[in-house]
DRENDO-417436 format. One record per residue (C-alpha): z, y, x; residue number from 0. Coordinates in nm, 2 decimals. Layout:
// residues N
[[Z,Y,X],NUM]
...
//
This chain:
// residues 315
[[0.12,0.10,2.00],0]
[[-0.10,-0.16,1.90],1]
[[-0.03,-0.38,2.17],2]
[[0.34,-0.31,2.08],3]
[[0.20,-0.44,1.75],4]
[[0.02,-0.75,1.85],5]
[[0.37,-0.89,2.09],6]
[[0.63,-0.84,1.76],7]
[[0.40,-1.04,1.50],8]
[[0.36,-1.28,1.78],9]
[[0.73,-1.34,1.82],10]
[[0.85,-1.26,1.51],11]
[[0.61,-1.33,1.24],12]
[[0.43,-1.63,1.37],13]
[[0.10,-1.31,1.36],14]
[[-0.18,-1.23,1.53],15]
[[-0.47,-0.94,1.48],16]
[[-0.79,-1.04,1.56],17]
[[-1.14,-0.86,1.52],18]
[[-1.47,-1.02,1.35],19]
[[-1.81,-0.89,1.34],20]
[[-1.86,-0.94,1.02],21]
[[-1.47,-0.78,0.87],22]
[[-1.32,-0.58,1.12],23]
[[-0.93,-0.66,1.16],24]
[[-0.78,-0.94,1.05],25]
[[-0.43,-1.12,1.02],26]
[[-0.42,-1.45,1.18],27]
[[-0.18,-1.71,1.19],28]
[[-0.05,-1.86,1.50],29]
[[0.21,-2.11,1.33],30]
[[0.21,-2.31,1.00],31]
[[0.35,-2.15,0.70],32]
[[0.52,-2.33,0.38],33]
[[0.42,-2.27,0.04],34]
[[0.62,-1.92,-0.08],35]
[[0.73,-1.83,0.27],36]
[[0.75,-1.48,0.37],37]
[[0.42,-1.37,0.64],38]
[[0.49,-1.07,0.67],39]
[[0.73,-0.76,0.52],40]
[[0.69,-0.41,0.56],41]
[[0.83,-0.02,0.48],42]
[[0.57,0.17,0.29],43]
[[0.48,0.46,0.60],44]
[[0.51,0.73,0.27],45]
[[0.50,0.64,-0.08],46]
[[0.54,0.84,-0.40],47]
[[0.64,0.76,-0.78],48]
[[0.38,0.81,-1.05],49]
[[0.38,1.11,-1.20],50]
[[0.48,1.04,-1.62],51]
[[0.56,1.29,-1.91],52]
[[0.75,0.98,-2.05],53]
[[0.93,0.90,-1.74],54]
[[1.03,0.99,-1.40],55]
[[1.11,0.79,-1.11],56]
[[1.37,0.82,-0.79],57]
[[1.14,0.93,-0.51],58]
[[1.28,0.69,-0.29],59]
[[1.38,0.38,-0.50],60]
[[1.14,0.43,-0.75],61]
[[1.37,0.36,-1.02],62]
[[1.43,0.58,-1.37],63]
[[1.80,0.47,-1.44],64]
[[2.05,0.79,-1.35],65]
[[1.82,0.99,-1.21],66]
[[1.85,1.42,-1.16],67]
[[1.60,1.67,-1.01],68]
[[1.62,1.79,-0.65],69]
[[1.78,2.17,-0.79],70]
[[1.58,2.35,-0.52],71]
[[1.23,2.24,-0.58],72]
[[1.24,2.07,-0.91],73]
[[0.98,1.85,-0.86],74]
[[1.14,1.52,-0.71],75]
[[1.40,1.32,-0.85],76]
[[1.71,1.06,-0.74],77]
[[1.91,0.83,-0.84],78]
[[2.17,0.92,-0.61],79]
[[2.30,1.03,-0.33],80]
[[2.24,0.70,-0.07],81]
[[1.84,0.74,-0.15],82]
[[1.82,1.15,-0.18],83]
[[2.02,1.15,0.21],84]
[[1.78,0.87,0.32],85]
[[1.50,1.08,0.21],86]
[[1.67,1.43,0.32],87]
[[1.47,1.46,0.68],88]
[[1.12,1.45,0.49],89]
[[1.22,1.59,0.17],90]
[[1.40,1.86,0.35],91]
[[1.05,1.96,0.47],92]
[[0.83,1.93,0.15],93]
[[1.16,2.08,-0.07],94]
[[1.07,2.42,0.11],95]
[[0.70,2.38,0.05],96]
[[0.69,2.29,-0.32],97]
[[1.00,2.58,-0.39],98]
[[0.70,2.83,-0.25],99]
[[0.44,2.69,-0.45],100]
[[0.34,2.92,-0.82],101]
[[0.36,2.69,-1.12],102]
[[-0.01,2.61,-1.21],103]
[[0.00,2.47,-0.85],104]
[[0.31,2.26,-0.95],105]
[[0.11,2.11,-1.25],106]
[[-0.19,1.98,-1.02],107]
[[0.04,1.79,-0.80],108]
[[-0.12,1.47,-0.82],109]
[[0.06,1.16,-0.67],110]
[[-0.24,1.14,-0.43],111]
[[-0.18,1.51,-0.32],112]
[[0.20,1.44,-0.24],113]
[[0.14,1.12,-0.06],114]
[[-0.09,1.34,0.15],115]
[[0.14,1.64,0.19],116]
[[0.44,1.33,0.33],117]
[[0.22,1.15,0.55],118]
[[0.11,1.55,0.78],119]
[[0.44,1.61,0.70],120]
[[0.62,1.20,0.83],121]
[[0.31,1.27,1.13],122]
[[0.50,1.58,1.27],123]
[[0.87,1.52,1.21],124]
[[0.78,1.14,1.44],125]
[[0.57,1.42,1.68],126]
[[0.88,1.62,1.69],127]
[[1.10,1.29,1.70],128]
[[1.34,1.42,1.43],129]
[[1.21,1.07,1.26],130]
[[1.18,0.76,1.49],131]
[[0.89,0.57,1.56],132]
[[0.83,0.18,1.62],133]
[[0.54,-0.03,1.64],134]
[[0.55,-0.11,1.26],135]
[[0.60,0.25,1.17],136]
[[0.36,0.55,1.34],137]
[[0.07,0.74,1.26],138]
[[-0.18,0.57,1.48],139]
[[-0.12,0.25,1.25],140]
[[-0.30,0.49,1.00],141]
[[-0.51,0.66,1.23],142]
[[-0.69,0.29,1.28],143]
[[-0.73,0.26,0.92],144]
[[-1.10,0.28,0.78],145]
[[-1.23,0.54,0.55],146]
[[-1.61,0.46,0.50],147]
[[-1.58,0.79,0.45],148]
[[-2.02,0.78,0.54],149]
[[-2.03,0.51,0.20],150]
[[-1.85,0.82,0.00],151]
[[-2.09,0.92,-0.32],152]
[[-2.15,1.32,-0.33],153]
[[-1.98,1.35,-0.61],154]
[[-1.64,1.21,-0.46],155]
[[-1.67,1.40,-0.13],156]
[[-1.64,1.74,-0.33],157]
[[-1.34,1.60,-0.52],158]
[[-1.19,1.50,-0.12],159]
[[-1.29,1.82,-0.01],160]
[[-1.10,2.03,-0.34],161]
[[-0.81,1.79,-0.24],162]
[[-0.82,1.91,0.09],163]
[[-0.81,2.26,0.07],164]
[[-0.49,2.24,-0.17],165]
[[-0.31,2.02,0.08],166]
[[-0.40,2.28,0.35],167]
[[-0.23,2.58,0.12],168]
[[0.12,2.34,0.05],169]
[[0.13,2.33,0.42],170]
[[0.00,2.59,0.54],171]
[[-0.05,2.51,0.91],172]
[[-0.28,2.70,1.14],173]
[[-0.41,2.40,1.31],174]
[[-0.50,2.18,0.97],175]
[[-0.86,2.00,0.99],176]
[[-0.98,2.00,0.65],177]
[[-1.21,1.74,0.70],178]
[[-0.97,1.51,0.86],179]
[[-0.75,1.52,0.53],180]
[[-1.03,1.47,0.34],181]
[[-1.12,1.15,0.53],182]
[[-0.76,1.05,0.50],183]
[[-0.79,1.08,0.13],184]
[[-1.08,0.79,0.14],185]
[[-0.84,0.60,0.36],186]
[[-0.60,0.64,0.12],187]
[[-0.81,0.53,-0.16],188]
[[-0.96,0.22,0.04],189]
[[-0.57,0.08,0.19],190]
[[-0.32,0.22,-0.03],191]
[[-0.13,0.01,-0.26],192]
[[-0.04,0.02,-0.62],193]
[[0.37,-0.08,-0.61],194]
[[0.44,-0.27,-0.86],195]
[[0.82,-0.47,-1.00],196]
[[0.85,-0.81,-1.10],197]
[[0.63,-0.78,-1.43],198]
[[0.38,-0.62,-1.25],199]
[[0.45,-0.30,-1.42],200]
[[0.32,0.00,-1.16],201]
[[0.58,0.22,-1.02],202]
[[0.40,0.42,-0.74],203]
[[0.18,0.42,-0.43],204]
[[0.24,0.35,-0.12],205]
[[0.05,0.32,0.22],206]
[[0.15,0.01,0.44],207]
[[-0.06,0.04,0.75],208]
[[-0.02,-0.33,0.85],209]
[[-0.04,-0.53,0.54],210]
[[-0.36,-0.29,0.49],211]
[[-0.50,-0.56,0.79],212]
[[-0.50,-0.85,0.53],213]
[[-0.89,-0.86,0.43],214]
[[-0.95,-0.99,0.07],215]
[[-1.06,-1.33,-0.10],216]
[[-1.10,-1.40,-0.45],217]
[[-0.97,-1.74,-0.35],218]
[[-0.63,-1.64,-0.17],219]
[[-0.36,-1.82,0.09],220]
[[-0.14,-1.51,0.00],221]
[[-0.03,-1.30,-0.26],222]
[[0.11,-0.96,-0.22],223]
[[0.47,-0.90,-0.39],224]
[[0.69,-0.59,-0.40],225]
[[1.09,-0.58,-0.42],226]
[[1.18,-0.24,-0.47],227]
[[0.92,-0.03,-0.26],228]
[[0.95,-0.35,0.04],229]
[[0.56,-0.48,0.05],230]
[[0.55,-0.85,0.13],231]
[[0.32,-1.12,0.20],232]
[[0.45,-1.46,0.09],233]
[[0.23,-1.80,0.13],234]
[[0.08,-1.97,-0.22],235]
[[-0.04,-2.26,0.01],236]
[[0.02,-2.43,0.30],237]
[[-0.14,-2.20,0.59],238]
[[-0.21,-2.41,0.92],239]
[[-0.17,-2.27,1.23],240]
[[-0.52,-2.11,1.32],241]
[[-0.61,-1.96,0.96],242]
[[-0.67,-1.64,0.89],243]
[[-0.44,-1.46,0.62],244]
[[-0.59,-1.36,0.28],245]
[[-0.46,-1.17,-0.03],246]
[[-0.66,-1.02,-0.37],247]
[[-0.78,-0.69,-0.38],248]
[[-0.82,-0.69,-0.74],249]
[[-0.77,-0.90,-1.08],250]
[[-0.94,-1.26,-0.96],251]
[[-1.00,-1.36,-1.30],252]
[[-1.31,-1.18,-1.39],253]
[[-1.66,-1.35,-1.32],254]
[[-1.82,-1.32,-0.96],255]
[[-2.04,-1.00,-1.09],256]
[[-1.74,-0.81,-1.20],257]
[[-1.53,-0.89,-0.87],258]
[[-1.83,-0.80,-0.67],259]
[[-1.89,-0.50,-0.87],260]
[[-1.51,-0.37,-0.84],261]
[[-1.51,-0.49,-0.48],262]
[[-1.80,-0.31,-0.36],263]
[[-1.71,0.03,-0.63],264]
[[-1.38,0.09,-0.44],265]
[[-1.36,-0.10,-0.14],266]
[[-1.73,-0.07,-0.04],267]
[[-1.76,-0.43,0.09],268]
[[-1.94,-0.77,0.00],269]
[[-1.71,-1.05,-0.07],270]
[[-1.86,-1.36,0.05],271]
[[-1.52,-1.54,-0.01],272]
[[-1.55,-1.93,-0.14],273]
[[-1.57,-1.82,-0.53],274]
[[-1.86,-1.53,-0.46],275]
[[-2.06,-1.78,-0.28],276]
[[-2.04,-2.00,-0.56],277]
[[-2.25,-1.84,-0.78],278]
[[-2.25,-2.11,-1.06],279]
[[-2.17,-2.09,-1.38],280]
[[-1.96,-2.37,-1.45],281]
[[-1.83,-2.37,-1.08],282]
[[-1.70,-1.97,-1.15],283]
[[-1.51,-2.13,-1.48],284]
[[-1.38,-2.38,-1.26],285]
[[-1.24,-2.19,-0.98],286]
[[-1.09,-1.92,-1.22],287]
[[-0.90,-2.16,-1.40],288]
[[-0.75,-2.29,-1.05],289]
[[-0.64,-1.94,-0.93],290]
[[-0.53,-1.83,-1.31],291]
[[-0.29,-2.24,-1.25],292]
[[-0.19,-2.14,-0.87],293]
[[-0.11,-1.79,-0.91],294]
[[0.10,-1.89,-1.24],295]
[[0.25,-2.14,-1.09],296]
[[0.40,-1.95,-0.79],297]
[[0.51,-1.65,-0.92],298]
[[0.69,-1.84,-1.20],299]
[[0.86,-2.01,-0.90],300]
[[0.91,-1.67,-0.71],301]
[[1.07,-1.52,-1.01],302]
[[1.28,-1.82,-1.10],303]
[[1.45,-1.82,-0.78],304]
[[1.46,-1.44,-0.79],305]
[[1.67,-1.50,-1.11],306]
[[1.88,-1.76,-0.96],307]
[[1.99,-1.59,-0.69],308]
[[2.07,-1.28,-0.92],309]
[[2.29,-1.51,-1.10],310]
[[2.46,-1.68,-0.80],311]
[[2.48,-1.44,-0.56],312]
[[2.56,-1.58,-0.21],313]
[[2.91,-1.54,-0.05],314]
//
C-alpha cells in the first residue's frame, strides 16, 4: 500500500515520502507550490463529534442544525438522511453495539473511546470488503503511525490500559489484543486531529493517516485547514520544488520554552525548527510577530475568498 501511496502523491499531488534519521517520515515536495495552494486533501479514516451537554453534532457532517438521534441506539445523531446512509455500513455495526451497552456504560463514552470502537470496527468491515479500500484510505496507513508508546508516563499507560479493556467489552471479539488498542490510543493521542470550522471553533476528532506524515515547525510552509470534516494542507509560502512540507502542531505564539514544553508533553519530540534554535530573546519577539502577520494574513485571504465564492457561486 505504501508504494501505492508514494506513485498517487507523485502524480497527483506533486508528493513525495521520504525518511530522515533524525524525524522519521516526511512530506516532500517534488514541484513548486503557490502561496494558498492546496498540497494535499484528505477523508478523516474515522472521526467523531465532541461529546456536549449544550450541543450535539451530526456524526458525519459534524453539524448541529436539524439534527435527530439514531432511534435504535440513541447515542449518535444526523442531520439527515444523505449523511446517516453514508454512515449506515459503519454505524450499522456500532448501532448494535451501543443498543447492548447498560447505561453507566453509555455515560463513559468518551469521543476517544468511540473513535477507537470505529477505527476495529472501519479495520474489519475493509477486511471483509463490505467498505472499500484505496491507497489513501486503509488500516496499514494507521498501522505505520507512531505511538512512543515506550515515552508513555506510568500514570497514562493505566489510563490506555482502562481504555482498553472497555473497548474490548463494546466489541466483544474473541481475538481483541488489549495491548494493541492501548498502543493505538497513544497513536491516537500523538496523530489525531482536532477538526475545527472557519473560526477555529472545534467540532470533533479525526485521524488522517497521511497528513499525520507532515512533521511540525514553529516556523511553517503550511497550515492545516478543515471544510467540513475534509483535512487540507494549503501553502502560506512559496514551496520550491525539493522542500520538505511543514505545518504547526500547536499555538506558535508562545515563547520557545512553552512550544518546546507542549511539543515535547504531547508529541514527545524536540523541535529544532528555525524559531527553537533561535533562542534569543529579542529574535523569539521577532519571529512571533512574523508568524502572528503571515498566518493573519493568509487566512484573512482564505476566508475572504471562502466568502466570495459563497456569495457568487460558480455556474
Amino acid at each position: 500500500m505504501m508504494e501505492g501511496l508514494q506513485r498517487q502523491l507523485q502524480r497527483d499531488r506533486g508528493l513525495t515520502v521520504s525518511t530522515l534519521p533524525d524525524k522519521g517520515r516526511c512530506l516532500f515536495t517534488t514541484r513548486d507550490f503557490s502561496p494558498g495552494e492546496i498540497i494535499l486533501s484528505e477523508e478523516p479514516y474515522v472521526s467523531v463529534p465532541n461529546k456536549s451537554s449544550a450541543e450535539s453534532r451530526c456524526d458525519w457532517c459534524f453539524t448541529s442544525s436539524n439534527i435527530k438521534r439514531c432511534s435504535s441506539c440513541h447515542v449518535v445523531w444526523y442531520c439527515g438522511s444523505r449523511c446517516q446512509k453514508s454512515d449506515w455500513k459503519l454505524h450499522r455495526l456500532e448501532c448494535q453495539l451501543l443498543s447492548q451497552l447498560e447505561k453507566n456504560r453509555i455515560r463513559s463514552l468518551t469521543p476517544s473511546i468511540r473513535l477507537m470502537v470505529k477505527l476495529y470496527l472501519k479495520k474489519k468491515l475493509q477486511d471483509e470488503k463490505v467498505i472499500p479500500t484505496n491507497v489513501m484510505d486503509n488500516y496499514s496507513l494507521v498501522k505505520n503511525l507512531v505511538s512512543h508508546i515506550s515515552e508513555v508516563g506510568e500514570k497514562q499507560l493505566v489510563l490506555y490500559a482502562q481504555m482498553a479493556s472497555l473497548v474490548n467489552i463494546i466489541l466483544q471479539w474473541p481475538d481483541l489484543n488489549i495491548k494493541e488498542i492501548a498502543e493505538n490510543f497513544s497513536k491516537l493521542a500523538c496523530n489525531a486531529h482536532t477538526v475545527c470550522d472557519s473560526e477555529l471553533i472545534p467540532l470533533g476528532t479525526g485521524l488522517y493517516p497521511v497528513v499525520s506524515i507532515i512533521n511540525h515547525s514553529c516556523y511553517p510552509n503550511s497550515v492545516l485547514v478543515f471544510e467540513g470534516r475534509m483535512a487540507t494542507v494549503r501553502a502560506m509560502q512559496h514551496i520550491p520544488k525539493g522542500s520538505e512540507v511543514l505545518i504547526s502542531y500547536i499555538e506558535t505564539a508562545g515563547s520557545t520554552l512553552t512550544r518546546q514544553k507542549a511539543l515535547k508533553e504531547q508529541y514527545f519530540f524536540t523541535c529544532s525548527c528555525p524559531r527553537c534554535i533561535k533562542l534569543v530573546f529579542l529574535s523569539d519577539v521577532i519571529m512571533v510577530f512574523l508568524v502572528f502577520i503571515k498566518n493573519f494574513m493568509f487566512l484573512t485571504s482564505f476566508n475572504h475568498e471562502q466568502a466570495r465564492s459563497n456569495r457568487f457561486p460558480h455556474k
